[in-house]
C-alpha positions in Angstrom: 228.3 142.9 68.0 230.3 144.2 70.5 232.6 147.9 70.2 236.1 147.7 72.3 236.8 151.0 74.6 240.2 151.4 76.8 238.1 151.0 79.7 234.8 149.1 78.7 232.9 146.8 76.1 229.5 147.1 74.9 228.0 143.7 73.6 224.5 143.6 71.6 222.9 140.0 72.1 219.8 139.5 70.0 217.1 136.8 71.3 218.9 133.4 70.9 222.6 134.9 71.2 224.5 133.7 73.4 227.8 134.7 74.4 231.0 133.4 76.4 232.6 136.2 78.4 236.5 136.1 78.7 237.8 135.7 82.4 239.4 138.9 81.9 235.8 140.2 82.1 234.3 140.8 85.6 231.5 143.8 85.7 228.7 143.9 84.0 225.9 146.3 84.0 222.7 145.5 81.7 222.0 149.4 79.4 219.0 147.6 77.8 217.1 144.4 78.1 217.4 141.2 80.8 220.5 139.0 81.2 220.9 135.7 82.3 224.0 135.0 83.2 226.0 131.7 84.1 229.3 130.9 86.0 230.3 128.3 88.2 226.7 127.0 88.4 224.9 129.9 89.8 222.6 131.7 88.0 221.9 135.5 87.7 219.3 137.6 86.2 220.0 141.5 85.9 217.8 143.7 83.9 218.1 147.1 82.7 220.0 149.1 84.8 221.4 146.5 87.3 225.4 145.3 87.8 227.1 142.8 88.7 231.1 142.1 89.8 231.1 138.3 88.6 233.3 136.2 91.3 237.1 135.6 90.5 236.7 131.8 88.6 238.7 129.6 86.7 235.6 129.4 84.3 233.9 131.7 81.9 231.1 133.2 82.5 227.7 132.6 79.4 225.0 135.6 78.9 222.2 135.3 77.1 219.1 137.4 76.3 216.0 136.7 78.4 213.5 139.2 76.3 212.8 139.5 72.4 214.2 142.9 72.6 218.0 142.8 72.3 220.1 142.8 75.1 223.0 145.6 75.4 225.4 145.7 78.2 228.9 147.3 78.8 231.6 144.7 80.5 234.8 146.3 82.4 237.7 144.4 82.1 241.3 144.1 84.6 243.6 145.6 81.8 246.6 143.5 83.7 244.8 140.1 82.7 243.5 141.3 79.5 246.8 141.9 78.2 248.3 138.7 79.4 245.5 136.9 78.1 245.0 138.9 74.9 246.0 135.9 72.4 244.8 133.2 74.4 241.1 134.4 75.1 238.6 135.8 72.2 235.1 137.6 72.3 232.9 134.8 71.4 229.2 134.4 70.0 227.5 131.3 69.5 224.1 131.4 67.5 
């Protein structure tokens, strides 16, 4: 589902995946397929090829896969809030 680099993530979402990004997680850039992505109410739709740097929020951020093809994306983290949050926060997918 998703392989852990020093300095990025890669998450695989098939079609009716959906996943809960830690707050530690702020960019995201879409390798394969369309995202929809959720936090703080406002919507965003990036497809292959596009990034984003989600706003600083006190909420998490949900991505989901908009096509049948699965969706692939790399996430960069802030290793200084990663680490404090290491135990509290988990890589989540919901089916």
């Amino acid at each position: 589902m998703f392989e852990r680099n020093s300095q990025f993530t890669a998450i695989k979402l098939e079609n009716n995946q959906v996943f809960r990004l830690p707050k530690a997680y702020r960019d995201v850039q879409v390798l394969s397929g369309t995202a929809w992505i959720t936090i703080d109410k406002q919507d965003i739709i990036l497809k292959s090829g596009e990034k984003v740097s989600l706003p600083l929020s006190k909420n998490f951020a949900v991505i989901s896969a908009l096509s049948k093809s699965p969706l692939i994306l790399e996430v960069l983290t802030d290793e200084k809030k990663a680490i404090t949050n290491q135990f509290t926060e988990r890589l989540t997918v919901v089916r």
